[in-house]
C-alpha positions as CSV (number, residue, x, y, z in Angstrom):
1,X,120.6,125.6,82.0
2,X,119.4,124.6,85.5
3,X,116.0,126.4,87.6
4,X,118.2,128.0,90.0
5,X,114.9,128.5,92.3
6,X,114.5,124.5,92.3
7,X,114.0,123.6,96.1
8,X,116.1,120.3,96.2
9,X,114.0,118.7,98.9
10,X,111.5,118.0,96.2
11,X,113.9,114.8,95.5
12,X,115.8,112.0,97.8
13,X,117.7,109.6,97.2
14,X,116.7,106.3,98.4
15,X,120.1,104.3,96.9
16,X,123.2,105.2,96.1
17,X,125.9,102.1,94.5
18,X,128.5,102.6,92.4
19,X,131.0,99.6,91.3
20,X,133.9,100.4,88.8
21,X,133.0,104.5,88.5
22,X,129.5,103.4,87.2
23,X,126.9,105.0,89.6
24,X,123.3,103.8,90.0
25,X,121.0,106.2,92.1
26,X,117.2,105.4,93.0
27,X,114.6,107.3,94.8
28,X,111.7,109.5,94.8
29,X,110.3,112.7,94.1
30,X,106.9,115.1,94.1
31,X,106.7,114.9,90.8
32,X,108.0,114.2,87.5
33,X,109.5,117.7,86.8
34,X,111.9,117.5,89.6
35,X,113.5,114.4,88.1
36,X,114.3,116.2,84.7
37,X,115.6,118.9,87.1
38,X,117.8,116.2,89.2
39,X,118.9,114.5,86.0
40,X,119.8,117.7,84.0
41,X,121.7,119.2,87.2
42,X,123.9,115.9,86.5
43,X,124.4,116.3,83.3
44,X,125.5,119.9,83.3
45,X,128.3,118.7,86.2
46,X,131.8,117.7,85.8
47,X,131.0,114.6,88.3
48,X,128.9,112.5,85.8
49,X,128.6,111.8,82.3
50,X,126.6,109.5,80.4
51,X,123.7,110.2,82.5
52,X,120.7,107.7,81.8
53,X,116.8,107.7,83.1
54,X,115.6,104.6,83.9
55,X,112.2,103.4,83.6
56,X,110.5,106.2,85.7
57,X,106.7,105.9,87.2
58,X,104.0,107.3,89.5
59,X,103.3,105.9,93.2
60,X,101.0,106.2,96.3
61,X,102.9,105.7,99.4
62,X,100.5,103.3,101.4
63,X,100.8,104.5,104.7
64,X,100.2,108.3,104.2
65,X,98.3,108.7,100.4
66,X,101.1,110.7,99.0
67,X,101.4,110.6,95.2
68,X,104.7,110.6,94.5
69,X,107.6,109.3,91.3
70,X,109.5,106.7,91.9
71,X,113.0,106.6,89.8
72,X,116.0,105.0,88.7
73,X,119.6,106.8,86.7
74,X,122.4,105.4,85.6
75,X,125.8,107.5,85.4
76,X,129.4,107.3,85.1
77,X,131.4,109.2,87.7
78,X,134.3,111.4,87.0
79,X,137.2,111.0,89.4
């Protein structure tokens, strides 16, 4: 199952494209924990299947110092 106490605003999305029902999102989050928590929310929906983690690594946003993840999923979307 899901954390149902997971406070969403731990993640964005930075880019969302999607050509022929194949989805492609990118953004960030605080940490690595909240993108298994993103990516296993869209496995467990009837949206997306095929759900795929990019290559995934840590940052340092340059103006402000803040450690962040920076990701990338693939998915198909069910329509």
């Amino acid at each position: 199952g899901y954390n149902p106490t997971w406070d969403s605003r731990r993640l964005w999305i930075l880019r969302y494209e999607e050509v022929n029902r194949r989805v492609k999102f990118a953004g960030g989050a605080k940490s690595f924990d909240d993108v298994a928590e993103f990516m296993k929310r869209l496995q467990l929906s009837v949206y997306f299947t095929d759900v795929q983690l990019l290559p995934i690594r840590a940052a340092v946003d340059t103006k402000y110092g803040v450690k962040h993840v920076v990701f990338e999923m693939t998915a198909t979307a069910n329509y």
